[in-house]
C-alpha positions in Angstrom: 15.0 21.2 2.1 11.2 22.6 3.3 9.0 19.5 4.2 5.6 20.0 2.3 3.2 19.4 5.3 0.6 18.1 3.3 3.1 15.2 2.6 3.3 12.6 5.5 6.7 11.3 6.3 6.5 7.4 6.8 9.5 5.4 8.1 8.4 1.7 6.8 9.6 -0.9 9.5 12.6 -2.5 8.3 15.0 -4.3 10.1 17.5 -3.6 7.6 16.2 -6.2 5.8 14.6 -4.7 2.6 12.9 -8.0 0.8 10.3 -8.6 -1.2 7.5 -7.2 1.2 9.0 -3.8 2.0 9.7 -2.8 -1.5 6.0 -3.9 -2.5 4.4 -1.9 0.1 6.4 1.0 -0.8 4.9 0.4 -4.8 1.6 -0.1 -3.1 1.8 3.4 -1.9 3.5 5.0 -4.5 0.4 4.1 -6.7 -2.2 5.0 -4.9 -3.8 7.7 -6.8 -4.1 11.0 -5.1 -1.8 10.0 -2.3 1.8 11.4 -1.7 4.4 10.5 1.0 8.0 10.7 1.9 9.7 7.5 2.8 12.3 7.9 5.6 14.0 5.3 3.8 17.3 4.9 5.6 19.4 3.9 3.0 21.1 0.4 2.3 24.2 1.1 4.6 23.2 -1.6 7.2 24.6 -1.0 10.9 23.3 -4.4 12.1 26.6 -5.2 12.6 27.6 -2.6 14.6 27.4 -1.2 18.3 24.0 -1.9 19.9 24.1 2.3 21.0 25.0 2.9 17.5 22.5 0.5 15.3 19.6 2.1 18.0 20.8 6.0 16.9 20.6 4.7 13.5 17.2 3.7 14.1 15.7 6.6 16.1 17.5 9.2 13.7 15.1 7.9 10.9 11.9 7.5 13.3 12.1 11.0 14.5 11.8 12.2 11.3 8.8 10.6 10.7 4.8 11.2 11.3 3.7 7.5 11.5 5.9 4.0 11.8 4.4 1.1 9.5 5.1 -2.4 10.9 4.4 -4.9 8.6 3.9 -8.8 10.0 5.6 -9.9 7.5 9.3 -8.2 8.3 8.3 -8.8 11.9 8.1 -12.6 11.5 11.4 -12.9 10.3 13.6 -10.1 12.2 11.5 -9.7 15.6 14.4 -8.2 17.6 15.2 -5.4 15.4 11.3 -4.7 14.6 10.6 -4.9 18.4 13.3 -1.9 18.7 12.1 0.0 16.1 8.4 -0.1 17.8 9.8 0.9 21.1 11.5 3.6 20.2 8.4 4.8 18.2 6.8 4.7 21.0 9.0 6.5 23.6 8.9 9.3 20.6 5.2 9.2 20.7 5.3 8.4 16.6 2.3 6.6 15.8 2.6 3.2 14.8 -0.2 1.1 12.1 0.6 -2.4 11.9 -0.3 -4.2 8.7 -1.1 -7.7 8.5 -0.1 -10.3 6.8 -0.1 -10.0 3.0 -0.8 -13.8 3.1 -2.8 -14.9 6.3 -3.6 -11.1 6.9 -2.8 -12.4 10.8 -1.5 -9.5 12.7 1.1 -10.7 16.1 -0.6 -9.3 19.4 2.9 -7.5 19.9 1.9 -5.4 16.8 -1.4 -5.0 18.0 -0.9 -4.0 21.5 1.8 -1.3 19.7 -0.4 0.2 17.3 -2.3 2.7 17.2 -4.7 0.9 14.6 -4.1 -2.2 12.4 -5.0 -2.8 9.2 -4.4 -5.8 6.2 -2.8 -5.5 2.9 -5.0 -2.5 1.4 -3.4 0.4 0.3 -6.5 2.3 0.5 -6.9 1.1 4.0 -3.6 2.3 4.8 -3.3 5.6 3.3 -6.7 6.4 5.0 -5.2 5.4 8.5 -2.2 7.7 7.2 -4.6 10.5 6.7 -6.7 10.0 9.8 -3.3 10.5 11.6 -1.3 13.3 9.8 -4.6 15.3 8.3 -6.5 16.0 10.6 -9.7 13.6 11.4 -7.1 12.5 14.1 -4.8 15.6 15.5 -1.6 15.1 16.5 -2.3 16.0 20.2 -5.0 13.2 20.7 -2.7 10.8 18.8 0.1 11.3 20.9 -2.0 10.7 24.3 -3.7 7.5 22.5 0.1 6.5 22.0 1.2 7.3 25.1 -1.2 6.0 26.8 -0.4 2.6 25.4 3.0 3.3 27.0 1.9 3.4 30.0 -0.8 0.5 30.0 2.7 -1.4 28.6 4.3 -0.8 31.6 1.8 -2.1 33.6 
């Protein structure tokens, strides 16, 4: 199947822990008028009990297919191992990552924020015009990359 490059693919940070939060945001985007995206939802088969090597292959397979990585705080609070894992490979692939606040305190974790490549709250609008900005054009995938990459390396540090 062709991927429609006007459509940005977004893997949603997960943790294999699909509550609540992720399914909203995913019906906060899927409303939004005049926006389209392709979740790279990874489906419910949960490797969290498996290998290390093979719950991390899981996790990159989806991430590689994707434009951008959304880290909600809200996921993060309550499975910060597997988030953290999902944000560093992101980052070694040079996939941009938004964080998203809150949905209650709108508080964002300074491990999110020293990740991402911007940050946002609850705001679908806010969201899908960070999307844009990334995977449209105002910011090119080039200059996105270096921004990301250059967090790397101010993270080794």
């Amino acid at each position: 199947m062709e991927h429609d490059t006007n459509i940005p693919r977004i893997f949603i940070g997960h943790a294999w822990d699909f509550r609540r939060e992720y399914y909203r945001l995913e019906k906060m985007l899927d409303e939004l008028p005049g926006f389209r995206w392709q979740n790279i939802f990874p489906g419910l088969v949960n490797p969290r009990n498996d290998s290390p090597e093979r719950l991390e292959r899981a996790i990159r397979g989806q991430i590689e297919s994707s434009e951008v990585v959304l880290v909600m705080t809200d996921i993060y609070e309550k499975s910060p191992e597997l988030i953290e894992k999902e944000i560093e490979i992101a980052r070694e692939l040079g996939i941009p990552i938004i964080g998203i606040g809150s949905r209650i305190s709108g508080e964002i974790p300074p491990d999110i924020r020293k990740a991402a490549f911007d940050t946002v709250g609850w705001n679908g609008k806010d969201i899908s015009d960070v999307i844009r900005n990334i995977t449209c054009g105002t910011v090119h995938g080039t200059e996105t990359t270096a921004v990301v990459q250059d967090t790397n390396l101010n993270a080794a540090a």
